[in-house]
Kinemage of the C-alpha trace (Angstrom):
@kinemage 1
@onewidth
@group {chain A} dominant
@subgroup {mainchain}
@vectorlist {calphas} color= white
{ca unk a 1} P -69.867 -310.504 -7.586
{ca unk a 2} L -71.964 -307.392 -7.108
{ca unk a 3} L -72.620 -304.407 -9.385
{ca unk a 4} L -69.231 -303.087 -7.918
{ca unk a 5} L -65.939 -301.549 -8.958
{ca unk a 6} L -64.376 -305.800 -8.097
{ca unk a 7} L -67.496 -306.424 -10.426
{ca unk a 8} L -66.308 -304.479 -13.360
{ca unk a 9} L -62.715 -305.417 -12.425
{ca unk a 10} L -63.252 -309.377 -12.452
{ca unk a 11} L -64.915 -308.440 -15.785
{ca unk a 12} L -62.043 -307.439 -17.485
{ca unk a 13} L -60.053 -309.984 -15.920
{ca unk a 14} L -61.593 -312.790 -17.484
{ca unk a 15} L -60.713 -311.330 -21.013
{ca unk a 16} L -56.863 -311.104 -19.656
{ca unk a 17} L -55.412 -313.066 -22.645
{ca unk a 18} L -57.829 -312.666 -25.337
{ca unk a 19} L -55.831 -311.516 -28.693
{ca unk a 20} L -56.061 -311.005 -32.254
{ca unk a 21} L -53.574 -314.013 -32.622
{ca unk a 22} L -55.476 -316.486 -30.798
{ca unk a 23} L -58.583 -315.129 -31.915
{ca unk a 24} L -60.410 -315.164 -28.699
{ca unk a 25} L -60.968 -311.396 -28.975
{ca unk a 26} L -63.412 -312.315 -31.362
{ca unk a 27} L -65.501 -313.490 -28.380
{ca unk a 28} L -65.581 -309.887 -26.931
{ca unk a 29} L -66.759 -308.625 -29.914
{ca unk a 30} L -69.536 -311.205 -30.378
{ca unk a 31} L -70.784 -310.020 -26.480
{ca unk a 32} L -70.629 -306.506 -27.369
{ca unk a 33} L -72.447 -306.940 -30.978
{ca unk a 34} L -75.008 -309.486 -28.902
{ca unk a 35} L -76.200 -306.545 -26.742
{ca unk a 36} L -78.783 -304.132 -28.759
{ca unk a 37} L -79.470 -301.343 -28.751
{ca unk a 38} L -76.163 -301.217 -30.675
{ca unk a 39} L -74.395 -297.689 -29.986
{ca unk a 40} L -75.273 -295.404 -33.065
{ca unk a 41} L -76.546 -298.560 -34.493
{ca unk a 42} L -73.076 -299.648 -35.568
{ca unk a 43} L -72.412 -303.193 -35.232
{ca unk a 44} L -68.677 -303.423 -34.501
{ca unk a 45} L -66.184 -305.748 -37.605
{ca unk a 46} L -63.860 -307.475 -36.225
{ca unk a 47} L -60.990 -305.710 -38.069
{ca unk a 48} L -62.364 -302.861 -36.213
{ca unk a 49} L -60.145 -300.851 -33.199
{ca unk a 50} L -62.017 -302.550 -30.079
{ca unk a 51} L -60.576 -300.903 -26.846
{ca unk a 52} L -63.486 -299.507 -25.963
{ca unk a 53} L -65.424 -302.323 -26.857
{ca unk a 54} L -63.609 -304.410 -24.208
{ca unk a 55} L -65.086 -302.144 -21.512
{ca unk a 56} L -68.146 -302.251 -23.119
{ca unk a 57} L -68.548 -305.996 -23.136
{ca unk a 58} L -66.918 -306.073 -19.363
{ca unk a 59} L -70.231 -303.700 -18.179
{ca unk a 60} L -72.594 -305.928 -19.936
{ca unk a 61} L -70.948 -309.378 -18.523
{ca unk a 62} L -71.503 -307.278 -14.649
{ca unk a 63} L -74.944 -306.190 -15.708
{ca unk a 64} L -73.731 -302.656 -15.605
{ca unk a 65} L -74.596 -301.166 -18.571
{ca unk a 66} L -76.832 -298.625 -16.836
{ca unk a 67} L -74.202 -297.459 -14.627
{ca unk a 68} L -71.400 -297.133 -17.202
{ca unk a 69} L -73.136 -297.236 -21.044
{ca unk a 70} L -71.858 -298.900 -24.206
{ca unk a 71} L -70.295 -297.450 -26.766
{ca unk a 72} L -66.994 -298.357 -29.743
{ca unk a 73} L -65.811 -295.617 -29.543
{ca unk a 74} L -63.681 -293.806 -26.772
{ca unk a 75} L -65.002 -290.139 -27.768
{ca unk a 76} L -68.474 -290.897 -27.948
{ca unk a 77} L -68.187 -292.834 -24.706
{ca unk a 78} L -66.886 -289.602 -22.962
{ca unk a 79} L -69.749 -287.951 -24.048
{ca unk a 80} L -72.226 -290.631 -22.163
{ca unk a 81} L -69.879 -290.388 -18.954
{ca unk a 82} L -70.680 -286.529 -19.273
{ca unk a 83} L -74.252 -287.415 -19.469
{ca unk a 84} L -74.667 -289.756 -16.928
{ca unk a 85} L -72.542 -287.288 -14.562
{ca unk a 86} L -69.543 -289.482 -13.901
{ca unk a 87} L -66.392 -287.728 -16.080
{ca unk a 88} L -63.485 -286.313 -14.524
{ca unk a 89} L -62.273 -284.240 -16.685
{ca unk a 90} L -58.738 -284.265 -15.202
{ca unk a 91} L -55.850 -286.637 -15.818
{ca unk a 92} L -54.082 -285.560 -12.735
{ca unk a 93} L -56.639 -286.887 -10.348
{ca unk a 94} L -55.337 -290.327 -8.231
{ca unk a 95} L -57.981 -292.642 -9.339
{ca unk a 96} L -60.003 -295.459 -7.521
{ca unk a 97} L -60.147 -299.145 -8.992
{ca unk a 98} L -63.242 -299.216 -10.953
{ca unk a 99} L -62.261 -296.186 -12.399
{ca unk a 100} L -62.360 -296.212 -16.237
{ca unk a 101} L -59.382 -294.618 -17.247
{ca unk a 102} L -59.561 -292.643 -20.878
{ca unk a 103} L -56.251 -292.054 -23.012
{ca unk a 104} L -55.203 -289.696 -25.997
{ca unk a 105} L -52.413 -290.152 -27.868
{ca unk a 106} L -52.761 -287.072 -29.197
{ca unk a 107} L -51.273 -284.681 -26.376
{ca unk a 108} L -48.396 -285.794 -24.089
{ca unk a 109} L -49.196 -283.267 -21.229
{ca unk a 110} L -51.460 -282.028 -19.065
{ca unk a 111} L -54.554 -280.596 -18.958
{ca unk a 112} L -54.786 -282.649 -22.032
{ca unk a 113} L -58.344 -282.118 -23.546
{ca unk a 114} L -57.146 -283.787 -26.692
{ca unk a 115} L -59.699 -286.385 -28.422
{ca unk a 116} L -59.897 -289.505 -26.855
{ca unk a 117} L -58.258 -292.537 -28.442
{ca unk a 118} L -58.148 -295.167 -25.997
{ca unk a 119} L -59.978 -296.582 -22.781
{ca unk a 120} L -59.518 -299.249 -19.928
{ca unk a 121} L -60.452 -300.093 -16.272
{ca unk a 122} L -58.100 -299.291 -13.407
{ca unk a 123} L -57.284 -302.338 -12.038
{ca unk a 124} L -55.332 -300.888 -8.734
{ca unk a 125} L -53.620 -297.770 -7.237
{ca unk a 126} L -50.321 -298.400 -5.352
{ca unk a 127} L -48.085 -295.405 -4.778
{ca unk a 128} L -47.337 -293.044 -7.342
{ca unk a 129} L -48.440 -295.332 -10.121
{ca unk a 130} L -52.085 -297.539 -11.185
{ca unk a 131} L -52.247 -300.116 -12.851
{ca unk a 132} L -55.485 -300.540 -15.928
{ca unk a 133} L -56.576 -303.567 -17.787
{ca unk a 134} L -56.948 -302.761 -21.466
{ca unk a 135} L -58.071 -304.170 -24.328
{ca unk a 136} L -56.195 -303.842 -28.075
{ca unk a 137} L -53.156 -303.029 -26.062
{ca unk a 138} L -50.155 -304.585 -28.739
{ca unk a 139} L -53.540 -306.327 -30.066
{ca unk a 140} L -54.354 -308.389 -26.976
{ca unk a 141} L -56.236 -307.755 -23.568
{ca unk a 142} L -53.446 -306.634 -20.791
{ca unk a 143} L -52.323 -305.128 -18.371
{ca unk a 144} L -50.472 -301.214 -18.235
{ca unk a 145} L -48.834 -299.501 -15.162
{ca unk a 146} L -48.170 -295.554 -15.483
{ca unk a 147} L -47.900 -292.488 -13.279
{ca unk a 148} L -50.728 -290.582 -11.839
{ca unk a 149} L -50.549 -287.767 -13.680
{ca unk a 150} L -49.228 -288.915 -17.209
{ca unk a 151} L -49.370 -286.857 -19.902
{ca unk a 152} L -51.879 -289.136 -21.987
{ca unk a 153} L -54.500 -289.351 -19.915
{ca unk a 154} L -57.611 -287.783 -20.359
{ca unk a 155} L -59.872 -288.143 -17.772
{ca unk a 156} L -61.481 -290.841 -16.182
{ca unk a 157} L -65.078 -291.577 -15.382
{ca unk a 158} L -65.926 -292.865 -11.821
{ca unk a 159} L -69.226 -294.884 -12.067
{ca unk a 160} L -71.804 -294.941 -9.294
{ca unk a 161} L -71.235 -298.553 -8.050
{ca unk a 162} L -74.239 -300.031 -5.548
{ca unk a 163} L -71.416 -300.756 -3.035
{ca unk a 164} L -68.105 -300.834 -3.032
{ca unk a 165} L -65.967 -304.207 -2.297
{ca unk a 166} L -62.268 -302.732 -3.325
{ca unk a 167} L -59.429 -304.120 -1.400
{ca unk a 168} L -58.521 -302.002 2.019
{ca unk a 169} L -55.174 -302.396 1.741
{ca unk a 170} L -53.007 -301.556 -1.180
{ca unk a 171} L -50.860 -304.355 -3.222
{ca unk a 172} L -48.045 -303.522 -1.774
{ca unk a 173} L -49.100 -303.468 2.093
{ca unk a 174} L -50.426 -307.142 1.482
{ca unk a 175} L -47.261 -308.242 -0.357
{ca unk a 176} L -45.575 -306.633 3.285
{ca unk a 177} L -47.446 -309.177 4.869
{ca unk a 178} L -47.092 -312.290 2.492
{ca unk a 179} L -43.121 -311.356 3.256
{ca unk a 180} L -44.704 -311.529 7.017
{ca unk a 181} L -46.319 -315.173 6.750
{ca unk a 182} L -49.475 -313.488 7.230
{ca unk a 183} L -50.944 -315.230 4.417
{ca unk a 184} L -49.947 -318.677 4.263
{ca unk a 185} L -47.948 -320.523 1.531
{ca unk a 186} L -49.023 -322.112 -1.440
{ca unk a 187} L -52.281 -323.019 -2.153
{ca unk a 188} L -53.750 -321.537 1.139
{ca unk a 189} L -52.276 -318.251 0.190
{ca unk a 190} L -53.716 -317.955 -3.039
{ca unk a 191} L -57.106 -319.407 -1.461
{ca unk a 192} L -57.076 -317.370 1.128
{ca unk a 193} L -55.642 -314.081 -0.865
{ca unk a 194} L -58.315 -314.598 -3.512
{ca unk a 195} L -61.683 -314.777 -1.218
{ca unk a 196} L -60.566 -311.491 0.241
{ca unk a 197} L -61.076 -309.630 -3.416
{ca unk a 198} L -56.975 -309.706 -4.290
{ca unk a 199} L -55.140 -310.918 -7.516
{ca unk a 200} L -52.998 -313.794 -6.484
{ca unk a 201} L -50.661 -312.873 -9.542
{ca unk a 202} L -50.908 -309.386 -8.575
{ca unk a 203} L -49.465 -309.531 -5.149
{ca unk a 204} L -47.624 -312.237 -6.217
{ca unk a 205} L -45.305 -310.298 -8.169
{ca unk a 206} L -45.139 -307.442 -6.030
{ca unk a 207} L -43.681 -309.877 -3.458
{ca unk a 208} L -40.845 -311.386 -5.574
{ca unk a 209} L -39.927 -307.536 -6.620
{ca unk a 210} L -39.773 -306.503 -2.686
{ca unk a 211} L -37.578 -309.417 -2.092
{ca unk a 212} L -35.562 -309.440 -5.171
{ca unk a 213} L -36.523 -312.792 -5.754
{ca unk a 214} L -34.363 -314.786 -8.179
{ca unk a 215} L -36.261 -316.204 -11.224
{ca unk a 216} L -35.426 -319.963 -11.306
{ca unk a 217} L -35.416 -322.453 -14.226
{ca unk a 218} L -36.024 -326.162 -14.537
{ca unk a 219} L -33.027 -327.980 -14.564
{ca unk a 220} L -31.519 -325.247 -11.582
{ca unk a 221} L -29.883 -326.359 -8.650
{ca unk a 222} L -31.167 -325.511 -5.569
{ca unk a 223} L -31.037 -325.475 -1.825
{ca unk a 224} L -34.509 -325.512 0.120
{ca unk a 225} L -34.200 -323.021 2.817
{ca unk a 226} L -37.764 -324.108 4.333
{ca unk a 227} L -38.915 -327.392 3.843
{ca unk a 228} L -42.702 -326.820 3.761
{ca unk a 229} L -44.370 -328.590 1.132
{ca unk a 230} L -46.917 -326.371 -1.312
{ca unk a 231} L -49.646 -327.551 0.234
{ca unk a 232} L -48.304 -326.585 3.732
{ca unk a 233} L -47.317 -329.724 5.245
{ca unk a 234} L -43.773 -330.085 5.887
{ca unk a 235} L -41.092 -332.513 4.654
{ca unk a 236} L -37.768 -334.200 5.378
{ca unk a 237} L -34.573 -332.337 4.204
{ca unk a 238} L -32.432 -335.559 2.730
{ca unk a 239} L -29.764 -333.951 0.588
{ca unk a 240} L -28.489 -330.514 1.006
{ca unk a 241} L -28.745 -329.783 -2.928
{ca unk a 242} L -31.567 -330.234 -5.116
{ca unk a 243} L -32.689 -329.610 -9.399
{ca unk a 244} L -36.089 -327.928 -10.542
{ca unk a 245} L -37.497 -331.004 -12.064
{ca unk a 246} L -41.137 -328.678 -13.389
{ca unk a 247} L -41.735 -325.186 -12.642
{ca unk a 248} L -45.573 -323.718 -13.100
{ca unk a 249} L -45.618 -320.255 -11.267
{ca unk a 250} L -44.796 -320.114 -7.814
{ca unk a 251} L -44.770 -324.006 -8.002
{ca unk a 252} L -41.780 -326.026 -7.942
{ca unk a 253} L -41.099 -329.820 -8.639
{ca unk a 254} L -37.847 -330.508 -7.544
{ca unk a 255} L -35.795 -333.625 -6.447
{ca unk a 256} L -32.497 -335.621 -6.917
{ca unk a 257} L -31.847 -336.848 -10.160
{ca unk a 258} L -35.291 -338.290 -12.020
{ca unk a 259} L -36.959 -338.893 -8.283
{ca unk a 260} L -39.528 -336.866 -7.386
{ca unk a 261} L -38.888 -335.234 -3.741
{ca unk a 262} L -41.167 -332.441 -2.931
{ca unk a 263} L -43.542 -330.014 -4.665
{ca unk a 264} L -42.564 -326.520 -2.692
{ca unk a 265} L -42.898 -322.958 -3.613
{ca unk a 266} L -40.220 -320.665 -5.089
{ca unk a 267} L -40.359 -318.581 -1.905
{ca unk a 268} L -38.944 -321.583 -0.171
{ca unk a 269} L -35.658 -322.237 -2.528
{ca unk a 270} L -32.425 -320.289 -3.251
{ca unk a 271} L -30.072 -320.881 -6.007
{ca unk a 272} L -27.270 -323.652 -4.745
């Protein structure tokens, strides 16, 4: 991955998951602290707030730190976006991914020129709404959808990526065309969905929201209304119902009794 907006994105990915309860946040820290010059020559605690240090850490994990800066703190940060000519000093603007996305609590409305308080990296734009990757959201690295427009945002800064690799289409056109069978099932859909710079998750879950998918359960009866396998290869229908015998994901076990018939995606069942 490039020095690109998917760069910085994949970046903040990988710390999807990190928390203060299993400790792994700790790691983010330790890349940030590992990366001198320190920002005012503060070496950030680990009881410390450490939003802002997540983005840090994701530019210097995508060798970006020239394009984007390091910093622990969300005001001071602004101030090197200013500097390197990359703020937006408008929270109304529709944002690109890659766009770093800067938050204060302390105004609810726009213009809000309030000090900043918190930071991430916008993730994707679909519709009305975006979606940013944070870090020390409810203590953990994740994931927050909101209007264009809200009332708490700041501004955002738009780095100066080499290139630019960000998806064509938005989250919602390709989810359109999973519900197509444009994509393929199972594995080759994730495969395939993946090498063209997507979050399998992503769409994922914009598909089962389109289609009002029913959430299933091991130990639910089902019927398989196509009998594709989930690696693609299809299988023979011997009993009209069937029970979720694991469930990881899109992935279903599911069979008669204790005997095994098929491993099939969720896409492929309805409730009996």
């Amino acid at each position: 991955m490039g020095r690109t907006a998917n760069g910085l994105i994949e970046a903040m990915r990988s710390f999807l998951g990190f928390s203060e309860y299993n400790r792994q946040y700790k790691q983010i820290i330790d890349i940030y602290n590992s990366h001198p010059p320190l920002a005012r020559g503060y070496r950030v605690q680990y009881t410390d707030e450490w939003c802002d240090t997540t983005v840090s850490a994701a530019a210097i994990k995508a060798h970006m730190t020239d394009l984007i800066g390091t910093e622990c703190g969300c005001e001071e940060h602004v101030k090197i976006f200013k500097k390197k000519g990359i703020w937006i000093e408008d929270g109304t603007v529709r944002p690109k991914p890659g766009y770093i996305a800067v938050y204060s609590w302390k105004k609810a409305t726009q213009p809000n020129d309030a000090y900043a308080t918190h930071i991430g990296v916008v993730e994707y734009v679909q519709g009305s709404t975006f979606t940013v990757i944070e870090g020390n959201k409810e203590n953990k690295v994740t994931r927050r959808t909101i209007p264009i427009g809200w009332g708490y945002i700041r501004g955002f800064a738009a780095p100066k990526y080499e290139e630019e690799e960000t998806p064509k289409k938005s989250i919602e056109e390709v989810a359109r065309e999973v519900l197509n069978g444009l994509w393929g099932n199972g594995t080759d859909r994730r495969t395939r969905l993946t090498k063209e710079g997507y979050d399998y998750k992503v769409v994922q879950q914009k598909v089962n929201e389109l289609s009002g998918k029913t959430r299933f359960f091991v130990g639910d009866r089902v019927k398989v209304v196509r009998a594709v396998g989930y690696d693609g290869v299809p299988f023979k229908k011997w009993h009209s119902t069937y029970t979720i015998l694991a469930l990881k994901g899109d992935r279903a076990v599911i069979g008669v009794g204790e005997t095994v018939t098929a491993a099939v995606n969720v896409n492929d069942l309805k409730k009996a």
